[in-house]
C-alpha positions as CSV (number, residue, x, y, z in Angstrom):
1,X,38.7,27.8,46.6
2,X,36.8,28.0,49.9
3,X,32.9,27.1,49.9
4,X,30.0,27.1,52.4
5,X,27.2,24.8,52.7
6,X,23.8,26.7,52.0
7,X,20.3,25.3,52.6
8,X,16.9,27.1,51.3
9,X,14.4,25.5,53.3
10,X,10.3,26.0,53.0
11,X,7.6,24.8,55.1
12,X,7.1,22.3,52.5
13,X,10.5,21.4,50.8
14,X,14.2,22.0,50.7
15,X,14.7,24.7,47.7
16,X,18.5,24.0,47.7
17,X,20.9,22.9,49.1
18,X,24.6,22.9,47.8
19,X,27.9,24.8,48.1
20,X,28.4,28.5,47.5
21,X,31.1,30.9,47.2
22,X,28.7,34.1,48.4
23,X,25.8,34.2,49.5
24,X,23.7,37.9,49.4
25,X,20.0,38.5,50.9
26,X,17.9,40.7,52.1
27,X,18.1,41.3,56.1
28,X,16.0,43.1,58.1
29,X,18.4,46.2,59.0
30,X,20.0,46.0,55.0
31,X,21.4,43.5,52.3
32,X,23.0,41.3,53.7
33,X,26.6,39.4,52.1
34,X,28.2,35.9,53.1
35,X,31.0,34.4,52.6
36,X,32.9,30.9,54.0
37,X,34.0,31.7,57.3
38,X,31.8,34.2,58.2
39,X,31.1,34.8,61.9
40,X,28.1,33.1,63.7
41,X,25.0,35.3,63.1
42,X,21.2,34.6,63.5
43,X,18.6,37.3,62.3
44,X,15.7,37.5,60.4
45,X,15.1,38.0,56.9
46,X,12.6,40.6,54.8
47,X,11.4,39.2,51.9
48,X,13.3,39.1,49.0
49,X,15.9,37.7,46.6
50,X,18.6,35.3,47.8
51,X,21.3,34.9,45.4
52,X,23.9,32.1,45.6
53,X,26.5,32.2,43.9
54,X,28.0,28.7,43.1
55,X,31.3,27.4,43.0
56,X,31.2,27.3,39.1
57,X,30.4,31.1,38.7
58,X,26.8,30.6,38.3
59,X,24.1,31.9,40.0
60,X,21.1,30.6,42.0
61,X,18.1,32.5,42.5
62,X,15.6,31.8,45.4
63,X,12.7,34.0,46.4
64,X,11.9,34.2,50.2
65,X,8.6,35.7,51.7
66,X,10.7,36.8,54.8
67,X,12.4,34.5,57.7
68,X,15.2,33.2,59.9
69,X,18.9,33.2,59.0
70,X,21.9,31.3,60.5
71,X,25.3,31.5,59.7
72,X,28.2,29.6,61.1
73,X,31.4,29.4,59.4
74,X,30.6,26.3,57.2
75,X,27.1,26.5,56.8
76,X,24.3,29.0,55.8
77,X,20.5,27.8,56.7
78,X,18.0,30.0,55.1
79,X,14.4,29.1,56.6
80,X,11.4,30.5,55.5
81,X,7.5,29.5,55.1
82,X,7.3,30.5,51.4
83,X,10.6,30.0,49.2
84,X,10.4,30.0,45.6
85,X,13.0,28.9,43.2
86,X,13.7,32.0,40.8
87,X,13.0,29.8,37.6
88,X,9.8,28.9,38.8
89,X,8.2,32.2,39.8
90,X,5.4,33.1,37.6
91,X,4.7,36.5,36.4
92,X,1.0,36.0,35.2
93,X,0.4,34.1,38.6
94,X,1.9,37.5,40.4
95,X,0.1,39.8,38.7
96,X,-3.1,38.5,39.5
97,X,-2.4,37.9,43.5
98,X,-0.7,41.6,43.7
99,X,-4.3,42.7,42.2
100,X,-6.2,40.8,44.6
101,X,-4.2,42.5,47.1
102,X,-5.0,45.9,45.9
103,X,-8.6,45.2,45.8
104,X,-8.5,43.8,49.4
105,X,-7.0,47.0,50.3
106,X,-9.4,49.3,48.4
107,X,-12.0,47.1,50.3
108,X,-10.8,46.2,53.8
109,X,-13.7,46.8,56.4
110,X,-11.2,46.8,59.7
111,X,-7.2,47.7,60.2
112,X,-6.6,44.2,60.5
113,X,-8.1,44.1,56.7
114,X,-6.1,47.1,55.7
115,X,-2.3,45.5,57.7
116,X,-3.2,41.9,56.3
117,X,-3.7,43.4,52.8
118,X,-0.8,45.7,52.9
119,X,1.9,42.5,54.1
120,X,0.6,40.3,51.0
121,X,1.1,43.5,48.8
122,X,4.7,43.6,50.0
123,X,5.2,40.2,49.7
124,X,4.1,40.3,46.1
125,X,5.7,43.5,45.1
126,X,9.3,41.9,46.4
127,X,8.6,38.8,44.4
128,X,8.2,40.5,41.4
129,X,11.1,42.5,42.4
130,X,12.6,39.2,42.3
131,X,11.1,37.8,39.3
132,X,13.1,40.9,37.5
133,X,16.4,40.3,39.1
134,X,15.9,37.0,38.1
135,X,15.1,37.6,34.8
136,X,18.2,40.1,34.0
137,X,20.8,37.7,35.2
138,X,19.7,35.2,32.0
């Protein structure tokens, strides 16, 4: 059976790194679907759920906030500034932030307020998205 390399790098840490059979994440023109040997390919990511799938069968889940992709035909190198294992995201945690976010919307004072406001919303809303996925594949 054929394998690629994947690394899930954060600003602060390596969220995984291992082989995969598939890979699937969110791009910025659609979903996006890897497997070993797949042509080179650099683009960025929207935030979202990146799902590994291992040799074994099982699955990985990794939240990303949005960032860069590379592919070569070995290797997959996922890099973004907030990456969150999928067994570790924190609905509670969520919940609260994502109504933060509204309130800072309700009560932005300038369009830079109002844009800042609406990207952590986003954000939030995929990683609950995420959280769900996450959740149904238990």
């Amino acid at each position: 059976m054929s394998t690629i390399h994947v690394d899930v790098v954060s600003a602060e840490e390596s969220i995984f790194s291992g082989e995969a059979k598939f890979v699937a994440l969110p791009g910025e023109s659609g979903e996006l679907g890897i497997l070993p040997r797949h042509v080179p390919l650099i683009t960025r990511i929207k935030p979202g759920s990146v799902r590994i799938e291992l040799p074994d069968g099982k699955e990985e889940f990794v939240f990303v906030a949005g960032g860069i992709l590379e592919v070569q035909p070995d290797r997959v190198t996922v890099l973004s500034d907030t990456a969150v294992r999928g067994a570790d995201l924190d609905e509670e945690k969520l919940n609260k932030a994502k109504q933060a976010a509204e309130d800072s919307m309700r009560n932005a004072k300038s369009d830079i307020d109002l844009a800042s406001a609406q990207s952590e919303l986003a954000v939030l809303a995929a990683e609950l998205a995420a959280l769900r996925r996450f959740r149904q594949k238990r």
